[in-house]
Structure formats: structure tokens, C-alpha cells
N, C-alpha and C positions, 0 to 999 in steps of 0.2 A: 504494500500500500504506500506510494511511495509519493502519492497526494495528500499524505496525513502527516503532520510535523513528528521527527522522533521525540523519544522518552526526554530526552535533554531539553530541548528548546523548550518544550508541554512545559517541565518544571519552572522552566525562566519565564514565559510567558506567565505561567500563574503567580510566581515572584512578582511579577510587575505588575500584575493586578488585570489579566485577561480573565473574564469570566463570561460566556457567553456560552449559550447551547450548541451542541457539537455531538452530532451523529458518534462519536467514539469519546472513549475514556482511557486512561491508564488507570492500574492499581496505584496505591505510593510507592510499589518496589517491584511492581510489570513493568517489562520493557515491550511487551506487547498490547497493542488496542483491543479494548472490547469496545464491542457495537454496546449504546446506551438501551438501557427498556423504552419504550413508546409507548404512555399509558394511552389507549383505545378502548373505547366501550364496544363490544361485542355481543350480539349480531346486529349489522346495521351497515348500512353502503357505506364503503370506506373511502373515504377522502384521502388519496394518496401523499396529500400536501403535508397533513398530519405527520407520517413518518420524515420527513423533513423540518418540521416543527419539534424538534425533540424535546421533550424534557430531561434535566440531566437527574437522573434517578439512582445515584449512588451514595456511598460514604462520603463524608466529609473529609477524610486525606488522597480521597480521588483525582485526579487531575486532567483537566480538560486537554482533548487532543483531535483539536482542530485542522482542518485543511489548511494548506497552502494560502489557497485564495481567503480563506477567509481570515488569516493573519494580517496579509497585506492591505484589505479592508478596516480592520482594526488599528492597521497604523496611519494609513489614509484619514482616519476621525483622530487620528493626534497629529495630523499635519505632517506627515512624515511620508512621504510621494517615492516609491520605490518606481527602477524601469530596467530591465531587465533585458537587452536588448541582443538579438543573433546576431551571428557574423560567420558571414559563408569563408571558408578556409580555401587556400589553394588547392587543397587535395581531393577536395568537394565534402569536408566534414561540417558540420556547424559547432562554433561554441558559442558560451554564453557568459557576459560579467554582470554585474549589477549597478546600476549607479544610483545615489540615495541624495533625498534634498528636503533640506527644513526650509524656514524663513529663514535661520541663518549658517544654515550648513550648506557645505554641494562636499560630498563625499562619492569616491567609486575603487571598484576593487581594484586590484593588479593581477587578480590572477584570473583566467578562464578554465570555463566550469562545462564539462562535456554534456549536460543538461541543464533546460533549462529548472527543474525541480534542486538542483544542486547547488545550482548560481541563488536561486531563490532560499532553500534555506541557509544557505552560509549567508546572505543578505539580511535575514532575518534575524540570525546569531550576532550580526556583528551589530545591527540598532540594539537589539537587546543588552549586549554587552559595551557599549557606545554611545549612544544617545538617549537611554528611557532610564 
């Protein structure tokens, strides 16, 4: 699942005070996602939107483990504008860097990221560790 942030970032994110509903979870000492429960009332036409709408139905040392896109939205409402941008290689491979911008930051990696899911969480990692 490699559109879900890992165990690490989840941690830092919730450090910082990410709290949002998210189709998956960690334990406090899983390194693997479990899918959240969905409370639904049952029998009754299902709104598929619902499973989408999740409630986060765990422990309290749970920790929220979010998609990709929906961190970058998360920082996007703290004014922190990620862009993440290809670049066709002469060999015909694509990579990817990230470049990051506050009101008074303009920050960007040095390294290229042979994904774009790669470039995006080391981008991720490094506001968390950097700027929030």
C-alpha cells in the first residue's frame, strides 16, 4: 500500500497534531495498516460514500495512517504548497524531486526520487521535520 504514509511519518504526523479520519490505522507498535471499522446500520441500501466517510473506531494510542494525498491537503490548510514535479531522463526513465513553499520559505530537495510516492513522502518527512 504504498499510497498510505508508513509507520514513521503516521507517528510524526500525529506529533504534530494531524487528526483526521482515514480509511486505515496503525496499532502504537504495528508497522502495519489496519483498515478502520465503518459503523453502518444494516439492512438498508448502502451509501457507498459512507465507507469513505470513516469513523476512526479505535484505541486511543492508535494512530492515524493517512494517504499521501490526503497529507499534502493537510498541509495545503497550513499554507505549506508542496509540487512535486517529473522529469523525463535521457534514458527515457522519469524521476521525481519535490519543491516546498510557505509565505516565507521556497525550499527543494537535491536528490531525485525514482517515484513519484517516494519524492512525496521524503517531502512530507522533511516539512514535518523542518517546518511544522
Amino acid at each position: 500500500m504504498e499510497e498510505i504514509v508508513n509507520f514513521w511519518i503516521a507517528k510524526k504526523l500525529k506529533e504534530k497534531g494531524f487528526r483526521e479520519k482515514c480509511l486505515h490505522r496503525y496499532g502504537p507498535y504495528s508497522k502495519t495498516p489496519h483498515l478502520n471499522q465503518v459503523e453502518v446500520d444494516f439492512p438498508r441500501e448502502v451509501d457507498y460514500s459512507e465507507f469513505y466517510k470513516c469513523y476512526n473506531v479505535y484505541e486511543e494510542n492508535d494512530i492515524d495512517a493517512p494517504t499521501i494525498s490526503q497529507v499534502l491537503k493537510w498541509l495545503r490548510g497550513k499554507d505549506i504548497m508542496v509540487e512535486i514535479p517529473p522529469v523525463l531522463c535521457d534514458d527515457g526513465t522519469w524521476t521525481f524531486s519535490f519543491r516546498v513553499q510557505t509565505k516565507r520559505l521556497y525550499d527543494r530537495s537535491t536528490k531525485d526520487y525514482t517515484s513519484y510516492e517516494s519524492a512525496a513522502l521524503a517531502c512530507i518527512e522533511h516539512v514535518l521535520d523542518n517546518l511544522l
